[in-house]
C-alpha positions, -999 to 999 in steps of 0.1 A, spaced: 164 -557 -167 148 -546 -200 116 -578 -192 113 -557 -160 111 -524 -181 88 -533 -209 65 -543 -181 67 -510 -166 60 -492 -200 34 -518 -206 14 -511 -171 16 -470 -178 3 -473 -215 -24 -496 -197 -28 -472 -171 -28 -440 -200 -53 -458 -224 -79 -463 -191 -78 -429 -183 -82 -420 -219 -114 -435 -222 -128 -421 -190 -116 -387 -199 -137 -399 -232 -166 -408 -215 -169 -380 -191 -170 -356 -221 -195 -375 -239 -215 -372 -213 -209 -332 -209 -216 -328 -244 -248 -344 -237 -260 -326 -207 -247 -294 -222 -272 -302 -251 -301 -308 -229 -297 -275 -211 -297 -258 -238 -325 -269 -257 -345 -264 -222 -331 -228 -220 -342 -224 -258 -376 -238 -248 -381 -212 -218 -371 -183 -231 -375 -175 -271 -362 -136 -261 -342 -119 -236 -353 -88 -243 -375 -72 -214 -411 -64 -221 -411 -28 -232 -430 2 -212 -457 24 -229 -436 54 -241 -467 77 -228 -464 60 -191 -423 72 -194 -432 104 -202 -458 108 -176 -432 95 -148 -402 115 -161 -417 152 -148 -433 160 -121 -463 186 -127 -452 220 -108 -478 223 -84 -467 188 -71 -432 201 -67 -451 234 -50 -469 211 -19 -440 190 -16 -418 221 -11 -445 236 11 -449 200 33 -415 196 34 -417 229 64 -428 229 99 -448 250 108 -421 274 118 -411 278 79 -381 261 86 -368 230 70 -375 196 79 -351 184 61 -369 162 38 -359 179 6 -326 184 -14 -310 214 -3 -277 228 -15 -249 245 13 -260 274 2 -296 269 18 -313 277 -16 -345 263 -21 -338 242 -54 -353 210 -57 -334 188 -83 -363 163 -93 
């Protein structure tokens, strides 16, 4: 019996050592592809950080110049002088327009 049992442990230390290698290989290999995409993704992009806007085109989107607000408000009623309904309203029915 213990011919029959060294055979055994010799076949799964076989079996162990090939799966070892190809456990080797395959991360070889990953660590080489890994390395490749990387250097492409270095190549591509030098920065990820977003072309900045002109500060004076910001400020000239953040607010609205009153009379603007005024013919909105003003095409946002039929000609009744009710409301279409196009604007903000609050349940009160005051006429603020958050912008």
């Amino acid at each position: 019996m213990s011919n029959n049992r060294v055979e055994q442990l010799e076949s799964t230390v076989a079996e162990l050592e090939s799966t070892v290698e190809g456990l080797t290989d395959e991360l070889i290999e990953a660590k080489e592809r890994i390395r490749v995409l990387e250097a492409e993704l270095d190549a591509e992009t030098p920065t990820r950080v977003p072309d900045r806007r002109n500060e004076s085109e910001e400020e000239e989107r953040a607010e609205a110049d009153p009379d603007e607000v005024a013919e909105a408000a003003e095409a946002a009623t039929d000609v009744d002088g009710e409301s279409t309904g196009d604007e903000a309203e609050d349940s009160v029915g005051d006429d603020i327009i958050v912008a």
